[in-house]
N, C-alpha and C positions, 0 to 999 in steps of 0.2 A: 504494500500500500504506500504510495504516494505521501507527501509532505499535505498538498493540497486538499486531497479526498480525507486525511487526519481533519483536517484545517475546516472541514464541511460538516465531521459529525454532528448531527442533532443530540445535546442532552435532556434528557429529561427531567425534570426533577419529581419525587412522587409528591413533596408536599404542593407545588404548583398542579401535578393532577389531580388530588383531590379537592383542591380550593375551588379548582376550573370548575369540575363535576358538580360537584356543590353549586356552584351559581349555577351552573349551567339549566342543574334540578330545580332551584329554584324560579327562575326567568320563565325556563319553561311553563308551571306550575301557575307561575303570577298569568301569564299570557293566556292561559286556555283558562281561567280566572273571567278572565275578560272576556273573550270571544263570544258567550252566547250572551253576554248582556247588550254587546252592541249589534246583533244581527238583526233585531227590529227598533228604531226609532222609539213604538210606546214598551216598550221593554226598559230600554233605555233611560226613559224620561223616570218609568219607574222605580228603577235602581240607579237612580244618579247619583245619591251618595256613596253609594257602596263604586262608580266606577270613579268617582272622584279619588275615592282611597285606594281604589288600585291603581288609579293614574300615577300620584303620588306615589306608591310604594314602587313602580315602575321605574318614574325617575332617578331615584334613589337606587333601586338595583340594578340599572343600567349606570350611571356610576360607577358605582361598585366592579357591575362586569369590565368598564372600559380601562379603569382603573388596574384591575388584574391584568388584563390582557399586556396594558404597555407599561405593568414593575416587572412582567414576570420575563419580558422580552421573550415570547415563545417564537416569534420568525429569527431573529437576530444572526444565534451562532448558525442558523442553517443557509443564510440566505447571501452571507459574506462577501461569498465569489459569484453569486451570481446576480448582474446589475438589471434583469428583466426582472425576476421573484422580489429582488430590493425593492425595487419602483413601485411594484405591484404594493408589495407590505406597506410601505411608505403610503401611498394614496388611501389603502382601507385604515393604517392609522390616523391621515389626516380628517377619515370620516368621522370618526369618534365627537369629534366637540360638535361637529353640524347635526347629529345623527341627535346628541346628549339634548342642546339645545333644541332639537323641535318637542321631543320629549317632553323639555321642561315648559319648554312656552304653550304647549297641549294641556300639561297637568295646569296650568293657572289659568289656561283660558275655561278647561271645566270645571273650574271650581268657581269662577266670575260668572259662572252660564247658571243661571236659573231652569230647575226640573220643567216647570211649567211655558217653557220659551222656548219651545219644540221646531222651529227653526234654526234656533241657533245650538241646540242638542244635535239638533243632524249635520251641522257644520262639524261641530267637536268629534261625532261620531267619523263623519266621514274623512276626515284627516287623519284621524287615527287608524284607520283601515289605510290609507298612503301610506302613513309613518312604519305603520307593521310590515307593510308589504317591502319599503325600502330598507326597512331593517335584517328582515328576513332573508334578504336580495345580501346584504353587505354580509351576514354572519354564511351565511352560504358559500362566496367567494372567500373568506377568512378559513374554510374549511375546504375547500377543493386548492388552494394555496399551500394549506400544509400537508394536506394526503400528498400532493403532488412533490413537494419537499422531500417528504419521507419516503415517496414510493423512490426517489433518486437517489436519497440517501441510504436506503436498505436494501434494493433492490425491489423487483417485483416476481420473481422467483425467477428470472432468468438464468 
């Protein structure tokens, strides 16, 4: 083995995997939380406090998650030599504060929004069906990034 392919190892750390997993259980958890209150508008209007507190508690563990993601530096030591997978890593970390922030500006626009102003319930609703979808879209590419890492770095049983 080469100096450079040494220089590529992915390490893992196990307390950084089970920190991940752990958000990762929880986020998931919060989201499907969420999802049937916002599938009808009068659902919605009916349980707006309870999604105002999930909005909030979402904010806060998306944090959390983005937070993890860039102490734990999980692309870093694998992505070194390679200036395409950098870029790449690079752009889905600078997604993190745009991603945090709609987030946050969602959680205080629902909690500003009045149950009975069913108008502007389906504004809040309806961004956060964007927001999840964009989100959804970025931890996706965060996860075909590092298969793809790993499948280079470990082989793929060739």
């Amino acid at each position: 083995m080469n100096t450079s392919d040494t220089a590529r190892r992915l390490g893992v750390n196990a307390a950084f995997l089970k920190d991940i997993k752990d958000d990762n259980q929880h986020l998931k958890q919060l989201l499907d939380r969420i999802d049937p209150l916002i599938k009808h508008p009068t659902v919605a209007c009916n349980h707006w406090s309870e999604i105002i507190a999930l909005l909030d508690e979402l904010r806060d563990q998306l944090a959390f998650h983005f937070s993890l993601e860039e102490a734990y530096g999980y692309f870093d030591s694998a992505l070194d030599t390679d200036p395409l997978r950098s870029a790449e890593a690079e752009q889905l970390r600078a997604a993190h504060p745009k991603l945090f922030a709609r987030i946050r500006d969602l959680a205080d626009r629902a909690g500003e929004t009045a149950p009975d102003a069913e108008t502007k319930v389906a504004a809040v609703v309806s961004d956060y069906k964007i927001f999840f979808r964009s989100f959804a879209d970025h931890e996706e590419a965060e996860l075909r990034l590092i298969l793809s890492t790993l499948d280079d770095d470990i082989g793929v049983g060739d």
